[in-house]
C-alpha positions as CSV (number, residue, x, y, z in Angstrom):
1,X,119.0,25.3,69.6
2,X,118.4,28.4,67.3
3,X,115.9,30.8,67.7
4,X,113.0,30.6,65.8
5,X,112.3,32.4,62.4
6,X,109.5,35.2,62.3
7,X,106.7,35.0,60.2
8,X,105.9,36.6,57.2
9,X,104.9,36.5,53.9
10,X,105.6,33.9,50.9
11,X,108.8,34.5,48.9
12,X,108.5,33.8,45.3
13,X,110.0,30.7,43.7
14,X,112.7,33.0,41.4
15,X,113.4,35.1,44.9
16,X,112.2,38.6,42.6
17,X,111.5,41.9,44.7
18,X,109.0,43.8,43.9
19,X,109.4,46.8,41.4
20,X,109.6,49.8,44.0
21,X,113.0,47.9,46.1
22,X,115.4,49.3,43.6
23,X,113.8,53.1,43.4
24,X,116.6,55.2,44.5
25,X,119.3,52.3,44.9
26,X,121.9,54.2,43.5
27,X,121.6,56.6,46.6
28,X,122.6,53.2,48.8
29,X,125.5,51.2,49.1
30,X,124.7,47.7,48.8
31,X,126.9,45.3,51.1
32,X,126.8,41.0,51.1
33,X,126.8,38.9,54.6
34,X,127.6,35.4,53.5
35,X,126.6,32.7,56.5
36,X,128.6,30.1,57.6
37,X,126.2,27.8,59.4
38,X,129.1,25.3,60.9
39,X,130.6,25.1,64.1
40,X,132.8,22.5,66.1
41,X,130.7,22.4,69.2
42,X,128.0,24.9,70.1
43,X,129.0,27.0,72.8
44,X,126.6,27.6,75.9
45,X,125.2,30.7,75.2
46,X,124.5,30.6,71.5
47,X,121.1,30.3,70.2
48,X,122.6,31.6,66.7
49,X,122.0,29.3,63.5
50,X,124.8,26.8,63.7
51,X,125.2,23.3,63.6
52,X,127.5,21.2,64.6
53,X,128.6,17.8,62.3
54,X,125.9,15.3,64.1
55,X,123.4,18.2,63.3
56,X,123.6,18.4,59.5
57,X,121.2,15.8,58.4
58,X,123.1,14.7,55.4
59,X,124.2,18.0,54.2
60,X,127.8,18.6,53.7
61,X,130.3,21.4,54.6
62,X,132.7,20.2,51.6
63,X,129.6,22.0,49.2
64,X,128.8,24.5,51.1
65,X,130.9,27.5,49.0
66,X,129.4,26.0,45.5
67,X,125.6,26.4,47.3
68,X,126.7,30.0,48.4
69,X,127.9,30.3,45.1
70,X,124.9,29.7,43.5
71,X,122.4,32.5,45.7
72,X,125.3,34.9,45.0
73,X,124.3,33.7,41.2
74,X,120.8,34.3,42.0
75,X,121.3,37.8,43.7
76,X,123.0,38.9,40.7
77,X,119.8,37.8,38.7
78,X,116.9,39.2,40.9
79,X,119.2,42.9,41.3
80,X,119.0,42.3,37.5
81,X,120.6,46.0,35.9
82,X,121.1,46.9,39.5
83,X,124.5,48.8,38.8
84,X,126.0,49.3,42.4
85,X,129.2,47.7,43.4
86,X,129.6,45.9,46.4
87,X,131.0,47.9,49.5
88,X,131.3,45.4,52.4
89,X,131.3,41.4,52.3
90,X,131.0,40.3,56.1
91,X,131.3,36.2,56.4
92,X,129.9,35.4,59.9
93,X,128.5,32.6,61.4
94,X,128.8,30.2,63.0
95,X,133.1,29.6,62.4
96,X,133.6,30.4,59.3
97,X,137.6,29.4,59.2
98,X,136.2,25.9,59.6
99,X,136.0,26.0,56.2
100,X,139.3,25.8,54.0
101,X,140.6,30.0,53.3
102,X,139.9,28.4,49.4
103,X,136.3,28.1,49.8
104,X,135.9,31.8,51.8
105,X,137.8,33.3,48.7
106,X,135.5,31.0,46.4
107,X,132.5,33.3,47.9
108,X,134.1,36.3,47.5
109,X,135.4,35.7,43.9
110,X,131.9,35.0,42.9
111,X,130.8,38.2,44.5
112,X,133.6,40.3,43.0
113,X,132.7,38.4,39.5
114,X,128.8,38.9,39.8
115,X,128.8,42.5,41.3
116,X,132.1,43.6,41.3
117,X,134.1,45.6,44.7
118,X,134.2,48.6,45.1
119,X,137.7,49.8,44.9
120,X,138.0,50.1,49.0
121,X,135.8,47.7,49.7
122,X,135.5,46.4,53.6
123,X,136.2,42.9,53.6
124,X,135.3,40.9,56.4
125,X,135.4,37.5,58.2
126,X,134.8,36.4,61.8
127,X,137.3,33.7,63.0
128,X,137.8,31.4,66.0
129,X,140.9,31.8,67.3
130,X,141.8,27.8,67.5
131,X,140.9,27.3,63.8
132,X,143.3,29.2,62.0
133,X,147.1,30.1,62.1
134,X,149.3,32.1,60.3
135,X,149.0,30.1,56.8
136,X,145.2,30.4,56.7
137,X,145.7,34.2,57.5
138,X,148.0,34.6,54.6
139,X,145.7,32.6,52.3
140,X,142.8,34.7,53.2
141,X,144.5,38.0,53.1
142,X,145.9,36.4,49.3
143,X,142.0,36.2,48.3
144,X,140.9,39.7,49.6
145,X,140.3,40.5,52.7
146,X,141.0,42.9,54.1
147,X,139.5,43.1,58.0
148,X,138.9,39.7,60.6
149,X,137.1,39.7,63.9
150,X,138.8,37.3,66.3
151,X,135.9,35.4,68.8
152,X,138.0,36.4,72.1
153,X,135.4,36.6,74.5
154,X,137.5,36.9,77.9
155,X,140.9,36.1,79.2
156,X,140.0,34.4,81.9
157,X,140.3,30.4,81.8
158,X,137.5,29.9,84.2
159,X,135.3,32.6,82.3
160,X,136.1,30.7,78.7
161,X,134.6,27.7,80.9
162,X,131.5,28.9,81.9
163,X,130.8,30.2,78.0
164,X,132.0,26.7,76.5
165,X,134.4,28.2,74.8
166,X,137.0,26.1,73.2
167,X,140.2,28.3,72.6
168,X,143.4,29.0,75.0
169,X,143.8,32.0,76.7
170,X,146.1,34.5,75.0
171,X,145.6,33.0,71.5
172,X,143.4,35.5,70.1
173,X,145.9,37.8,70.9
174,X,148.7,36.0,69.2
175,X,146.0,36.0,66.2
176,X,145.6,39.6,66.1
177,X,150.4,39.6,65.8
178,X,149.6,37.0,62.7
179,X,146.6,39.0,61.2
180,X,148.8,42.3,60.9
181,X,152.1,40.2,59.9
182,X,149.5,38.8,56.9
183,X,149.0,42.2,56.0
184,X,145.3,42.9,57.8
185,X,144.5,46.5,57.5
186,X,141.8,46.1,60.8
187,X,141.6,43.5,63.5
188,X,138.3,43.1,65.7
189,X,138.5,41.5,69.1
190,X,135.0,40.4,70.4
191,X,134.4,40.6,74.3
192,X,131.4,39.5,76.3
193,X,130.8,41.0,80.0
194,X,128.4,39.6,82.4
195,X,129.2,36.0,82.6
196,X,128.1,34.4,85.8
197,X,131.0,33.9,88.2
198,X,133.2,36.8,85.9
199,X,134.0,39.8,88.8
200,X,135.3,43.2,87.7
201,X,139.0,42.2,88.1
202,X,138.3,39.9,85.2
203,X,136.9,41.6,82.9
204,X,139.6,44.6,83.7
205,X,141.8,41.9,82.5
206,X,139.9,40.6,79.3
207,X,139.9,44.7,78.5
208,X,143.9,45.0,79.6
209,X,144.5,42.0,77.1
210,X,142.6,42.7,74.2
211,X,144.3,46.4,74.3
212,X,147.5,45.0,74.3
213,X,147.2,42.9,71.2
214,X,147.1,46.1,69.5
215,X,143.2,45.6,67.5
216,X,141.9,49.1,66.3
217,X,138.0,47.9,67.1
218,X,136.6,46.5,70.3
219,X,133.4,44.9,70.4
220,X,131.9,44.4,73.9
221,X,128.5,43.3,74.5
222,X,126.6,42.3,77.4
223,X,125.9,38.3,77.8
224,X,122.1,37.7,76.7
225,X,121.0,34.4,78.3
226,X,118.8,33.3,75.7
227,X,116.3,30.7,76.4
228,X,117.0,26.9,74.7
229,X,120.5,27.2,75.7
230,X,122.6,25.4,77.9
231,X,123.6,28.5,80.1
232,X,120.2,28.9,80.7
233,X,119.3,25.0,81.6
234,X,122.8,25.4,83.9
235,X,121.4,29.2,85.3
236,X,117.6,27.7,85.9
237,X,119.2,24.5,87.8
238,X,120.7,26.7,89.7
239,X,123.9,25.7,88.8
240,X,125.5,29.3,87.6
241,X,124.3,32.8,89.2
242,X,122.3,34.7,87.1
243,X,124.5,38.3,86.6
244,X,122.1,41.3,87.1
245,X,121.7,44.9,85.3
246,X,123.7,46.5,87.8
247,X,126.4,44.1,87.5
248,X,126.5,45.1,83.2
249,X,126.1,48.8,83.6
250,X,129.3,48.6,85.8
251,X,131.2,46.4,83.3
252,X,130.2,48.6,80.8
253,X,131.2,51.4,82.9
254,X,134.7,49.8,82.9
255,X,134.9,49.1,79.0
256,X,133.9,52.8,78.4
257,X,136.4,53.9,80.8
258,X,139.4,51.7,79.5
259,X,138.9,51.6,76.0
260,X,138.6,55.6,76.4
261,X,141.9,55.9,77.8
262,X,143.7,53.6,75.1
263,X,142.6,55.7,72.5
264,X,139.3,54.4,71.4
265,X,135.9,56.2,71.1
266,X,132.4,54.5,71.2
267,X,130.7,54.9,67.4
268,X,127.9,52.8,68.3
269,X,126.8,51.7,72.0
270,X,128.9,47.9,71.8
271,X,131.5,49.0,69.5
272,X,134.8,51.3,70.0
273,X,137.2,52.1,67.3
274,X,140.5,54.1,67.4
275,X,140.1,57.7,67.6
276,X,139.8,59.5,64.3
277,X,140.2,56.7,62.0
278,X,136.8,56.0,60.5
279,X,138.3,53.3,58.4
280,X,138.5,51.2,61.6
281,X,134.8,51.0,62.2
282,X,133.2,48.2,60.7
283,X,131.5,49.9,57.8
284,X,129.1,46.7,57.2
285,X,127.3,46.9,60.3
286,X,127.0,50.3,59.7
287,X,124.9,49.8,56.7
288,X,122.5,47.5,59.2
289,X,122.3,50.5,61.5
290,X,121.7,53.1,58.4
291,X,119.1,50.7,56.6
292,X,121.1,50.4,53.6
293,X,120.8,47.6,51.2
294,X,122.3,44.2,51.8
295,X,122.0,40.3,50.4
296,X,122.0,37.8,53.3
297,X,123.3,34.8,51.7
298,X,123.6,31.4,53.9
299,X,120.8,29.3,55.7
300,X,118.4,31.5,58.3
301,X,120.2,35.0,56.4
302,X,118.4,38.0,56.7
303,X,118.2,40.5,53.5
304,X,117.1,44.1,53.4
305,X,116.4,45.6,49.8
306,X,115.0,48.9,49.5
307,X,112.4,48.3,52.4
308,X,112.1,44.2,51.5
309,X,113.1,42.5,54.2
310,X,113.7,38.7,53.8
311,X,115.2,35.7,55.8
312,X,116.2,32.4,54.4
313,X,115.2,28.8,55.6
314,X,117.1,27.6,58.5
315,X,118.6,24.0,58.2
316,X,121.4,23.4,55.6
317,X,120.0,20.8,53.9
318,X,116.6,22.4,53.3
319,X,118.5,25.4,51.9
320,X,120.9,22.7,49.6
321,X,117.5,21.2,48.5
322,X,116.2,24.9,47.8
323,X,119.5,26.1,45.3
324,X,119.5,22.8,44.1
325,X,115.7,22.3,42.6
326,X,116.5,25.9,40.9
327,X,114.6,27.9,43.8
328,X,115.1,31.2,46.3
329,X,115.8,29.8,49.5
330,X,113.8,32.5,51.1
331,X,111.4,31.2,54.0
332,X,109.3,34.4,54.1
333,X,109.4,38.4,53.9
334,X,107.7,41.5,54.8
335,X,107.4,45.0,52.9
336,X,108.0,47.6,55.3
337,X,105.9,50.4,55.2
338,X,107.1,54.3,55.5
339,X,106.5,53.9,59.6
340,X,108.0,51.0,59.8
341,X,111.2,52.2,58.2
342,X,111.0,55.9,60.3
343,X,110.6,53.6,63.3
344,X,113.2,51.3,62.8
345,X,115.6,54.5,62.3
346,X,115.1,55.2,65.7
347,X,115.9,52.4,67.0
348,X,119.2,51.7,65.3
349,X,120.5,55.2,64.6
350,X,120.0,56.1,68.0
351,X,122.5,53.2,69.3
352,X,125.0,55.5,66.6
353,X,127.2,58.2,68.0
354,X,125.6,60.7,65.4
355,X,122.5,59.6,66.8
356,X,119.5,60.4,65.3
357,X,117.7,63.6,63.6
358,X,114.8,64.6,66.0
359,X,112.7,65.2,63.0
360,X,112.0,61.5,62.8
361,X,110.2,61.6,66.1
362,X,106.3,61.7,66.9
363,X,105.0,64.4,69.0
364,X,105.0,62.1,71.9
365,X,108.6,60.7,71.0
366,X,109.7,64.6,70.9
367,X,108.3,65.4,74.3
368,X,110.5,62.0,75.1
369,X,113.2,63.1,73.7
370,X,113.1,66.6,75.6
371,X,112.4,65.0,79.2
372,X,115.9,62.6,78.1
373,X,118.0,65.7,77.6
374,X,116.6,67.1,80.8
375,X,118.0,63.8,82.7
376,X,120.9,64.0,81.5
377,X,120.3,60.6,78.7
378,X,120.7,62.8,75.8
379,X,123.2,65.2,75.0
380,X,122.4,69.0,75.3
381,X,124.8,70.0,72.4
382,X,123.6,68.1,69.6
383,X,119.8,68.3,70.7
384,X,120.3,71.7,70.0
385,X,121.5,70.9,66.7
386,X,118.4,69.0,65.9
387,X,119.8,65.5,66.8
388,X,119.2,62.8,69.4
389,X,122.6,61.6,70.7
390,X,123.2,59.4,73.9
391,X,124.7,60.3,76.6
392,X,127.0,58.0,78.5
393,X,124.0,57.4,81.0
394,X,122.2,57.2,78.4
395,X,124.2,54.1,77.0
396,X,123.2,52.5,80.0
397,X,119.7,53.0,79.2
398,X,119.8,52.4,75.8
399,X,116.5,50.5,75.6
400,X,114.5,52.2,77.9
401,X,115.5,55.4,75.9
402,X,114.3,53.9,72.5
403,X,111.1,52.6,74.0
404,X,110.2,56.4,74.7
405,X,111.5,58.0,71.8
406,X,109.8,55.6,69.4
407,X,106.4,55.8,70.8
């Protein structure tokens, strides 16, 4: 089932920020992520917010654009004079293209409507490769978008298997031939190394196939067996091998060296992009990783306005009931103070290929920082320039890296 929400304070009825959210907001772009809550099955390793159709407890799918409608109606009134135009949308989920292409570009008219797009806008949605064909790509290329991330996972039939999911082997890639035929400036292909029973010949494959379908961004990302999940009922019955550190710094090893030689660079320690060609990066998660502002609209959605962070209830009929009786369906916030914000800065900027300026470290976390240049985790060039920047090793060692720097 899906994780649990964290705690935090109230969020008024009429969702308002306080006065010192929008200081400044000019200076930041301002993005939407719209959450699609619905899935067909839920696949082993997910502990996202998703539900599948005996999980809904009354609440439909068939309303769902009208209720996303609505907090895009109620952003518009809590940024009140707010003047910034929207620079990303990102629909994730979930499967969004469960829905009918109408409803997505329902969303996004009502954003373009309420806020208006910026005139190169990024315009995102995530999309299992079994629920749409060449029609829905037209229809959602017809109502603006602009970029779609494919759920490919692996190639390998017995891999797909042990992840539950649904879709056939060399699909996605066909997807990515219909997605540029529909006129897609960017294609995504999402990978995931480390599943039990996966061996390095098959994850050289899932590489050698999602390079040949011709995306310019790569997302790879080690398996996370969260607990609550089936993988991790199958893993504790000993039923599936748990896959070991070791066993992901080599796959990741193997993606770097790859995805290098294809012509893509890292920009951020899961994500590679063709060389040169910012516009290939996926500028929405950037703003996550910059701390820029952005409206989380969907059940369980997390917001970040001008240090407010805020998350949404979880179910999708409590957040129906919520838009319906007129309220915010926030479940709770915190205000982030100065040192929560330089903290978090570390630990997202760092993960960036820029990196992070060394003047946002503590006396302790700059003594880290000069013992991690010393072994060879950060490198030697830009610390020089006054920035923290990650060295291959010190990929591999992200988190441990982060944990010194930030303390």
């Amino acid at each position: 089932m899906p994780s649990a929400l964290p705690d935090g304070e109230p969020v008024p009825t009429d969702g308002s920020l306080p006065p010192h959210a929008l200081d400044s907001a000019g200076a930041r772009p301002l993005g939407f992520y719209l959450h699609v809550p619905y899935c067909a099955t839920r696949c082993g390793y997910c502990d996202f917010n998703t539900y599948t159709a005996t999980e809904l407890g009354g609440s439909s799918r068939d309303r769902y654009a009208e209720q996303a409608v609505e907090e895009i109606r109620l952003a518009r009134r809590v940024l009140g004079e707010d003047p910034r135009k929207v620079e990303t949308v990102f629909v994730g989920g979930g499967t969004p293209t469960l829905l009918p292409a109408a409803d997505l570009g329902r969303m996004l008219a009502a954003i373009r409507d309420e806020f208006g797009l910026a005139g190169n806008a990024e315009v995102t949605t995530e999309a299992n490769p079994e629920s749409v064909d060449a029609d829905y790509l037209g229809e959602l290329r017809e109502a603006g978008f602009n970029r779609i991330s494919f759920g490919m996972q692996s190639a390998r039939p017995h891999v797909l298997r042990v992840l539950d999911r649904t879709h056939t082997p060399g699909r996605p890639e066909e997807c990515v031939a219909e997605a540029r035929k529909a006129g897609f400036s960017h294609v995504n292909l999402d990978l995931i190394y480390g599943t039990p029973g996966e061996t390095d010949d098959d994850w050289r494959a899932s590489l050698d196939a999602a390079l040949g379908a011709g995306p310019d961004h790569v997302s790879a990302y080690a398996l996370i067996v969260e607990e609550g999940t089936q993988l991790a009922r199958r893993i504790r019955r000993g039923e599936v091998p748990m896959t070991d550190d070791d066993v992901h710094a080599d796959r990741y090893l193997i993606a770097e060296e790859r995805l290098t030689a294809a012509g893509m660079e890292w920009y951020e320690v899961s994500n590679w992009a063709v060389v040169g060609d910012t516009a290939a990066r996926c500028r929405h998660n950037e703003l996550y990783w910059t701390g820029a502002d952005w409206w989380g609209a969907g059940p369980g959605a997390h917001s970040h306005v001008g240090g407010v962070r805020w998350w949404n209830v979880k179910h999708p009929a409590a957040y129906a009931q919520a838009l319906a009786e007129g309220r915010s369906p926030g479940a709770g916030r915190e205000l982030l103070t100065a040192e929560d914000r330089r903290v978090e800065r570390i630990l997202l900027e760092l993960r960036l290929s820029q990196g992070c300026p060394l003047s946002l470290l503590a006396p302790q976390g700059a003594k880290a920082a000069e013992q991690a240049r010393d072994e060879g985790l950060l490198e030697p060039g830009p610390y020089q320039e006054g920035r923290a920047v990650l060295t291959l090793r010190g990929r591999l060692l992200a988190d441990a890296v982060v944990r010194e720097l930030v303390d």
